[in-house]
C-alpha positions as CSV (number, residue, x, y, z in Angstrom):
1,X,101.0,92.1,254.3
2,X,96.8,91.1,254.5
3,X,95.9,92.4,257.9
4,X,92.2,91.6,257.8
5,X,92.6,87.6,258.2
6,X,94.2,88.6,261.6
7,X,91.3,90.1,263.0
8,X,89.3,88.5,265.8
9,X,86.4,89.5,264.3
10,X,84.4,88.0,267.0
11,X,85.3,89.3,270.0
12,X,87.4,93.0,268.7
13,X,83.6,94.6,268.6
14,X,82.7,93.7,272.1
15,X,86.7,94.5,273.2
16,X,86.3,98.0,271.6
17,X,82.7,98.4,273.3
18,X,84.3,97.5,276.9
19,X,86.9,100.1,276.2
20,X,84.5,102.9,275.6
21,X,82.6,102.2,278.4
22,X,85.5,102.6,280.8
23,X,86.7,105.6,279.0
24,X,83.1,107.2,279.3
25,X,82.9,108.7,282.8
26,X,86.2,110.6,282.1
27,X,85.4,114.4,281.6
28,X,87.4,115.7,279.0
29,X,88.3,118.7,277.2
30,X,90.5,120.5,274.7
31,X,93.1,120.9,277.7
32,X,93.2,119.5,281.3
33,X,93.5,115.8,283.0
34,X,90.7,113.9,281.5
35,X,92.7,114.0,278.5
36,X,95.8,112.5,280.1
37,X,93.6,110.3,282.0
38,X,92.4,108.8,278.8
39,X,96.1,108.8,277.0
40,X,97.2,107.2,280.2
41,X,94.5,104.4,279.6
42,X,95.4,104.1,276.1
43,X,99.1,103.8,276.7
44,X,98.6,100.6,278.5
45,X,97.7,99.0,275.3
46,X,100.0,100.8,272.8
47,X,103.1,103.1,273.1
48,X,102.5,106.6,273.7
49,X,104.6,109.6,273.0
50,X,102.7,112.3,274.9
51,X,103.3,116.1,274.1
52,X,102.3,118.8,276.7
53,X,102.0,122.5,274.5
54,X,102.2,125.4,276.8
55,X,99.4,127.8,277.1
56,X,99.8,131.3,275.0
57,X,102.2,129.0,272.6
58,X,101.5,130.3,268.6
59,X,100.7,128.0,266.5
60,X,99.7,129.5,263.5
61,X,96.8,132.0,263.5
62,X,95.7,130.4,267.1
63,X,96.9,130.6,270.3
64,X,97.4,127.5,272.9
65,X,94.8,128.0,275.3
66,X,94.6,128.2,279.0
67,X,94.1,124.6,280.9
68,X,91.0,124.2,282.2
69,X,90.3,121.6,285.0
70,X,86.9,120.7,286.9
71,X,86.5,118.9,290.4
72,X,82.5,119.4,290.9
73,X,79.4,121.8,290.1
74,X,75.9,121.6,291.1
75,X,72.7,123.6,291.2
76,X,70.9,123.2,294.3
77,X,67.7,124.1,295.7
78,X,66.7,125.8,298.9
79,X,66.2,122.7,300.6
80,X,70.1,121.8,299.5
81,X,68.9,119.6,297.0
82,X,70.9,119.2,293.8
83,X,68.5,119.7,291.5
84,X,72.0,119.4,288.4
85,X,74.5,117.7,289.8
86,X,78.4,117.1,287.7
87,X,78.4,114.0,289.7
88,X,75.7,112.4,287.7
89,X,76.5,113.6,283.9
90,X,79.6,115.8,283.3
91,X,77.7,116.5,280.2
92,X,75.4,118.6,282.7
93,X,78.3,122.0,283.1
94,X,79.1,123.7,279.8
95,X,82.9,122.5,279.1
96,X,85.2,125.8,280.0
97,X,83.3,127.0,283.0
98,X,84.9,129.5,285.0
99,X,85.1,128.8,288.4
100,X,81.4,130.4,290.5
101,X,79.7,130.3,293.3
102,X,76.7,132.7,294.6
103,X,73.0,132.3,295.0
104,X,71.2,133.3,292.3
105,X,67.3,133.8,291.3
106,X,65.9,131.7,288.8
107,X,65.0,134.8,286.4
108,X,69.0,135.5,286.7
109,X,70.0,131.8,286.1
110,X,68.2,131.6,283.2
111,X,70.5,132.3,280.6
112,X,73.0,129.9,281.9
113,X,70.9,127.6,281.5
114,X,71.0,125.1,278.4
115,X,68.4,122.8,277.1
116,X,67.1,121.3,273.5
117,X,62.7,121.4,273.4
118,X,62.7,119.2,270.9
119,X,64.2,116.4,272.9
120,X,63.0,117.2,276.0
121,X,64.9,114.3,277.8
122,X,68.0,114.7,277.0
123,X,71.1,116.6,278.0
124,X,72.9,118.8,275.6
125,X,77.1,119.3,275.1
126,X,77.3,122.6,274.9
127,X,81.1,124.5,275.3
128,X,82.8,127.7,275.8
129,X,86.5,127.3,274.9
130,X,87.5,131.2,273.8
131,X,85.1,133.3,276.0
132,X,85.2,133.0,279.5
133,X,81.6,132.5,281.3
134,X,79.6,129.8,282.4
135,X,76.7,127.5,282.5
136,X,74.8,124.5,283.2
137,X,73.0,122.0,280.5
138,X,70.0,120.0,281.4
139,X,66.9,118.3,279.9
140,X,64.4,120.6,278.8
141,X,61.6,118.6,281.0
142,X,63.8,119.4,284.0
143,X,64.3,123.3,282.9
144,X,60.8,124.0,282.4
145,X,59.5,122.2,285.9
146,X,62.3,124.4,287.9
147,X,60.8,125.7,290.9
148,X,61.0,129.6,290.9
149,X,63.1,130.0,294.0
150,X,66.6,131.2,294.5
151,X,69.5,128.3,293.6
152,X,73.1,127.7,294.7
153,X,75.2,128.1,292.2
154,X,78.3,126.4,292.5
155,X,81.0,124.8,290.0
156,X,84.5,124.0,291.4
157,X,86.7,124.9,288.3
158,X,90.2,126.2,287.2
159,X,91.2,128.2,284.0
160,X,95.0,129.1,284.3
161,X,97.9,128.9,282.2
162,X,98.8,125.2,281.9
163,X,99.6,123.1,278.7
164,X,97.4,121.4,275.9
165,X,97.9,117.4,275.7
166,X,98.2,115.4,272.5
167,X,99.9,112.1,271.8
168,X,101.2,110.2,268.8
169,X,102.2,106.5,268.5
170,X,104.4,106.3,265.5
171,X,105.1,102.6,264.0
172,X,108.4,102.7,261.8
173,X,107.8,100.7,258.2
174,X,110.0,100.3,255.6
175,X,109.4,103.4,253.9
176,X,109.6,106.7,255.5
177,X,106.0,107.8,253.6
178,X,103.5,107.5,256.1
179,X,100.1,106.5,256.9
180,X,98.1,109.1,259.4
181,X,95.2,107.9,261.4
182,X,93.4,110.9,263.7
183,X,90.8,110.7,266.3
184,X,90.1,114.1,268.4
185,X,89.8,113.5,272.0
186,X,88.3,116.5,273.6
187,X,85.0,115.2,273.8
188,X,83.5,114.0,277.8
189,X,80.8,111.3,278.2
190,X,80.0,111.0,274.2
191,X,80.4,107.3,273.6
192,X,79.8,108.1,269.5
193,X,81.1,111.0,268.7
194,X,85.0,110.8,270.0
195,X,85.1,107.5,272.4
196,X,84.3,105.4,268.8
197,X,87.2,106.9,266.9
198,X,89.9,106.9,269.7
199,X,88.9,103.0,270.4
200,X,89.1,102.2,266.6
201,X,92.7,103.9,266.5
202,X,93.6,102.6,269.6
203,X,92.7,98.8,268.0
204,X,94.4,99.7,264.6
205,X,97.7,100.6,266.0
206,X,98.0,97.1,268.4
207,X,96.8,95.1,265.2
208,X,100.0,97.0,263.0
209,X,102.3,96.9,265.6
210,X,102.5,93.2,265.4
211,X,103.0,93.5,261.9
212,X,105.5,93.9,258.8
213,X,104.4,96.9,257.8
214,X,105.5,99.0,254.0
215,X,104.2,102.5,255.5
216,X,105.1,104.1,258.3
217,X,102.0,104.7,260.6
218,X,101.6,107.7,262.9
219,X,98.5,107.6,264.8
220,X,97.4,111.3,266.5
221,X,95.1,111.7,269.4
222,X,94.4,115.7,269.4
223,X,91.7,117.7,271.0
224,X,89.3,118.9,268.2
225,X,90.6,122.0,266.1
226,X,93.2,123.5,268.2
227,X,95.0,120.3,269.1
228,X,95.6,119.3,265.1
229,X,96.8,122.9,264.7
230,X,99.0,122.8,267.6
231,X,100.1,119.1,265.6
232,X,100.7,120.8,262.6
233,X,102.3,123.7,263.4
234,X,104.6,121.5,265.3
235,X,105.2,119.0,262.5
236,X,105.5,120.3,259.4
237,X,108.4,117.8,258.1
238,X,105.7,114.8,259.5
239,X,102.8,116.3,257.5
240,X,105.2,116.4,254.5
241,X,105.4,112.7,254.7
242,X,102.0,111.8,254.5
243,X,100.6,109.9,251.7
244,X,97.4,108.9,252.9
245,X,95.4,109.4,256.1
246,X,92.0,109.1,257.8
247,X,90.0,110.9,260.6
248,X,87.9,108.5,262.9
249,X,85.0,110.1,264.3
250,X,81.5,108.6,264.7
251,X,82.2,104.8,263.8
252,X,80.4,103.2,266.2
253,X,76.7,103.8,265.6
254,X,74.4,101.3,263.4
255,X,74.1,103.6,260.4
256,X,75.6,102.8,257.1
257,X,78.9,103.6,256.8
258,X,79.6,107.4,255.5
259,X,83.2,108.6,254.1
260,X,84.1,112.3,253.1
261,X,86.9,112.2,250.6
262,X,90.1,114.5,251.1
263,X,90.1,117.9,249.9
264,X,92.2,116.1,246.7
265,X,89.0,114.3,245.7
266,X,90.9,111.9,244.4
267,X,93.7,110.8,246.5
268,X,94.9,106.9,246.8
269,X,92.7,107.1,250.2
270,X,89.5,108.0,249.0
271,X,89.8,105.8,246.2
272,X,90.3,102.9,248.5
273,X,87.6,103.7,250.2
274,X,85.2,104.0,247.7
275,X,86.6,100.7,245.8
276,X,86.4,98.4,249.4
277,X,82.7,99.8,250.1
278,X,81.5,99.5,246.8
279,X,83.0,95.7,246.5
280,X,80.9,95.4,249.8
281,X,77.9,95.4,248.7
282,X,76.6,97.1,251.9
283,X,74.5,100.1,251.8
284,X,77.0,103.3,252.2
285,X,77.5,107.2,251.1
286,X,80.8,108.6,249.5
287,X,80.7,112.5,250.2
288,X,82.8,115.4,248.7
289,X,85.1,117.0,250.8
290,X,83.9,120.8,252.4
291,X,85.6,122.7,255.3
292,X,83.8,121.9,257.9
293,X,83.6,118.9,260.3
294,X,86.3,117.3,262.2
295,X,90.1,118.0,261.6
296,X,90.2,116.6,258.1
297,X,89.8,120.7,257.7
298,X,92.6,121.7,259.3
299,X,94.7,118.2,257.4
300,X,93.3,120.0,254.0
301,X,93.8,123.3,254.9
302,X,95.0,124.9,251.3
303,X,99.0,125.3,252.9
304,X,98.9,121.7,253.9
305,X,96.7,120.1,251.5
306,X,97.1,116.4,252.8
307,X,95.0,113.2,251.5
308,X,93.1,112.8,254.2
309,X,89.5,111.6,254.2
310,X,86.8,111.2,256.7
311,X,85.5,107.8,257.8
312,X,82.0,107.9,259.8
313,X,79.1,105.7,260.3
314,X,76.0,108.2,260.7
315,X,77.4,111.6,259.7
316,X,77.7,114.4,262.0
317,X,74.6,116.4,263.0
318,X,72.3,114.0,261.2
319,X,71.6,111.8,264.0
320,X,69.3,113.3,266.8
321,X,71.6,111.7,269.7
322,X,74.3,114.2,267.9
323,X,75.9,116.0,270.8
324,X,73.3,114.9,273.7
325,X,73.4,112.2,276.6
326,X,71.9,110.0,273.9
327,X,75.4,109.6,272.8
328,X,75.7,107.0,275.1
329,X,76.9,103.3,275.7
330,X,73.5,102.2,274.4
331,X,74.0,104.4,271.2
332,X,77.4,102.6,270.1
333,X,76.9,98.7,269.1
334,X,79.9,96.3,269.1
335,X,78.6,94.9,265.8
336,X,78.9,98.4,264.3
337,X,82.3,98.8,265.7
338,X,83.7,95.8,264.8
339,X,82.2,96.8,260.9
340,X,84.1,100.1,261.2
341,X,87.2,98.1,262.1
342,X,87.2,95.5,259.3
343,X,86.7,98.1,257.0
344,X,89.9,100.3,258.0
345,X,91.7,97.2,258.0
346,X,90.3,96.4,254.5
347,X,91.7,100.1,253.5
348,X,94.7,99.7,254.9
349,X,95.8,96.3,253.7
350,X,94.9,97.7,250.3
351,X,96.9,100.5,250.8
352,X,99.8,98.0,251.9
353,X,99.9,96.0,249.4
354,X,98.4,98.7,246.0
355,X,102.1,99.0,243.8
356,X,102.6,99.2,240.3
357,X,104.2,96.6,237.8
358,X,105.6,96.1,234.8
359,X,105.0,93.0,231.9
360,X,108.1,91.5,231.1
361,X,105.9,90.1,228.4
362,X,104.7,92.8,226.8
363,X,104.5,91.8,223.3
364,X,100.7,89.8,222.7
365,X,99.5,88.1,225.7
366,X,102.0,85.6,227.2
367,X,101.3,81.8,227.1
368,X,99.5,81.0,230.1
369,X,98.3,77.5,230.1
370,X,101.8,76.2,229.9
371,X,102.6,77.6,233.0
372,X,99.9,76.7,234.5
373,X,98.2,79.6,235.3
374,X,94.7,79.4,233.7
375,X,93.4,77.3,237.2
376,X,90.8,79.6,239.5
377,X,92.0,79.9,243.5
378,X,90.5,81.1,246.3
379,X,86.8,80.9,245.5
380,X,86.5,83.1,242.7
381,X,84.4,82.0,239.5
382,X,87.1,80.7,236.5
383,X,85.7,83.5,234.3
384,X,86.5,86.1,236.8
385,X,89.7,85.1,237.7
386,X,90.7,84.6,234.2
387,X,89.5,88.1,232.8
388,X,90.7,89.7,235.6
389,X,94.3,88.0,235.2
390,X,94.2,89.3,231.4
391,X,93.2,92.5,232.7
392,X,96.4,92.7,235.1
393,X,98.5,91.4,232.2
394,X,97.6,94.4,230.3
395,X,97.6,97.4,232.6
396,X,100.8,96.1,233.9
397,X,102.7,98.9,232.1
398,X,104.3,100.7,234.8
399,X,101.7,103.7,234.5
400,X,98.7,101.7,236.0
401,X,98.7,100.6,239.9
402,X,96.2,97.4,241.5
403,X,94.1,99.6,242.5
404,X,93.7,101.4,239.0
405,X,93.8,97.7,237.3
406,X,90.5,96.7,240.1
407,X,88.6,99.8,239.2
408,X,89.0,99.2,235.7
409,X,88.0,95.7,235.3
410,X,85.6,96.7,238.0
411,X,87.4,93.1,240.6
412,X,88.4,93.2,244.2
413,X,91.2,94.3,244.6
414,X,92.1,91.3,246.7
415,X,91.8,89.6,243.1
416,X,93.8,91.7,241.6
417,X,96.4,91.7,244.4
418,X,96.8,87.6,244.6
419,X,96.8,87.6,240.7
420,X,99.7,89.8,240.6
421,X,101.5,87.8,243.0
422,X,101.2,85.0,241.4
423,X,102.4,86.5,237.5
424,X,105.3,88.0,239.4
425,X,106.0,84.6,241.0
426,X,105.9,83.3,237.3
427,X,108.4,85.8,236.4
428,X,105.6,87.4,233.9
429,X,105.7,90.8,236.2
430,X,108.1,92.9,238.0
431,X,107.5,95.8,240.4
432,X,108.2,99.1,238.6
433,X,109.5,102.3,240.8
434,X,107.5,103.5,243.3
435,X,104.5,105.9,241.9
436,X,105.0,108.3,244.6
């Protein structure tokens, strides 16, 4: 299966652009119906099995928490002015409010109050998920210009016992090993950091539904930490399946393209990622693995220990609009989307299509010429294509895989893929057992 000559790589950037912006006024959180607002969005363009977890349900060392829900909240003035308004940037009330409303002094407001002075126009993301209070987050120009006066305090919220949401779409191959893509979806108006990754999974599963497919695919859309616990603890027979998997998160900024390897260091999935950027050419960063981030800790947690890697543009917390109303649908470029795409496609065709085989001709290098094999294709120089080929000849032994044949004779693996097609067509190779 090649996937990547079936994308539309001219129009899927803008497509996953328009998508984020219609999923970016939706206020979510780890619980609550902005998450099943946007799982009821992305279930109009692939199938949706949607899980609802009940509050105070164990999973593991962590408990389901209670739902939270949010109608309004303002600050307002003496002359009735909203001076903070929900209305305008849901960013603007810390996520997990409890529900208040009473007049309050300025002095006494102040530590609900939430800012960053070193960018003074922006508004931070700030939550509250496992202690119960309140607050407001607004540009630090604003805070400091407050009038001192007394303000109405008001935010319209719930916090009762309810359920937490997550949703899977699961595409059958023919092998029950599977391929896990995650994408948390707890964040509200970030366009970047969560809206990139759930649009780039959402894109992914409609391409590979269409498609033969030799992996199974499960694609996850949790809310951050507690939602891939809650996963976890609730599929422990899944997770034993999986043999390669990737967290989106931050994939549609124009920075160069960043990957964390798995916990392994070494799994088939970080490979493949470092193989498919470095035959790129384009400026990128392979990182090590450490326990902190996005799920990928909780996917390599030492009890599960799955392959699962990382794939970001600009990482985490190194970009100022990290967690800020910069985050926004000015921040996220359709060129860089439609990059982060191509290059998961890229991955997972490789994935697809990486086996092992065996020389049937193992004895001195077969005759080629007679079989007419020594002729270049698909744009590659002769030299290439005929080292390469003797390089797949003789790490066909049933030990070595495609991908191990591409690192060592330092090819695409698309080479190395086509050449191998072509022996095995000339009866020169046959597929050995599966590695796994």
């Amino acid at each position: 299966m090649q996937l990547n000559d079936q994308a539309d790589s001219g129009t899927i950037g803008v497509e996953m652009h328009q998508l984020i912006a219609e999923l970016f006024p939706i206020c979510r959180s780890i619980t609550g119906n902005g998450v099943r607002a946007t799982l009821r969005r992305i279930a109009e363009i692939i199938p949706l099995d949607i899980h609802e977890v009940p509050s105070g349900t164990q999973v593991f060392d962590w408990t389901v928490p209670k739902e939270w829900n949010i109608r309004d909240a303002y600050l307002a003035n003496t002359r009735g002015e909203r001076v903070v308004d929900f209305q305008q940037s849901n960013l603007h009330v810390v996520s997990y409010s409890t529900p208040v409303r009473q007049r309050m002094t300025l002095a006494a407001l102040r530590p609900h109050l939430f800012s960053l002075p070193d960018q003074p126009e922006r508004i931070p993301y700030r939550t509250s998920y496992y202690k119960e209070t309140w607050g407001f987050c607004l540009p630090h120009a604003q805070l400091v210009e407050l009038a001192d006066e007394a303000y109405e305090v008001m935010i319209d919220s719930t916090l009762t016992d309810g359920s937490l949401t997550y949703a899977e779409c699961l595409l059958p191959g023919e092998q029950p090993d599977e391929v896990l893509i995650s994408c948390h979806i707890c964040h509200p108006s970030l366009a970047n950091d969560n809206l990139s990754g759930i649009v780039l999974a959402t894109m992914l599963a409609r391409q590979l539904a269409g498609r033969p497919r030799r992996y199974t695919y499960r694609f996850v859309f949790v809310p951050g930490t507690i939602g891939a616990i809650t996963w976890l603890a609730r599929n422990r027979e899944a997770a034993s399946r999986v043999r390669h998997g990737i967290v989106l998160t931050c994939v549609g900024d124009s920075g160069p393209v960043t990957y964390k390897r798995s916990r392994r260091g070494n799994a088939e999935v970080d490979r493949a990622f470092a193989h498919v950027l470095r035959q790129s050419g384009q400026p990128h960063t392979v990182i090590d693995f450490f326990p902190y981030g996005y799920d990928e800790r909780q996917y390599c947690s030492p009890g599960f220990n799955l392959p699962v890697g990382c794939l970001m543009r600009s990482q985490h917390g190194t970009f100022p609009e990290y967690h800020t109303s910069g985050d926004n649908l000015d921040f996220v470029q359709p060129d860089a989307l439609r990059d982060s795409f191509e290059l998961v496609v890229q991955v997972v065709d490789l994935l697809e299509r990486n086996q092992t085989y065996v020389s049937t001709n193992p004895h001195c290098e077969p005759q080629l010429g007679k079989r007419g094999l020594y002729g270049s294709v698909g744009g590659y120089a002769p030299q290439q294509y005929q080292l390469t080929m003797l390089w797949v000849l003789n790490l066909s032994d049933g030990a070595h895989s495609l991908l191990d044949i591409a690192e060592r004779a330092g090819a695409p693996f698309g080479l190395v893929a086509e050449i191998a097609a072509r022996l095995a067509a000339n009866g020169l190779l046959v597929p050995a057992v599966s590695i796994h």
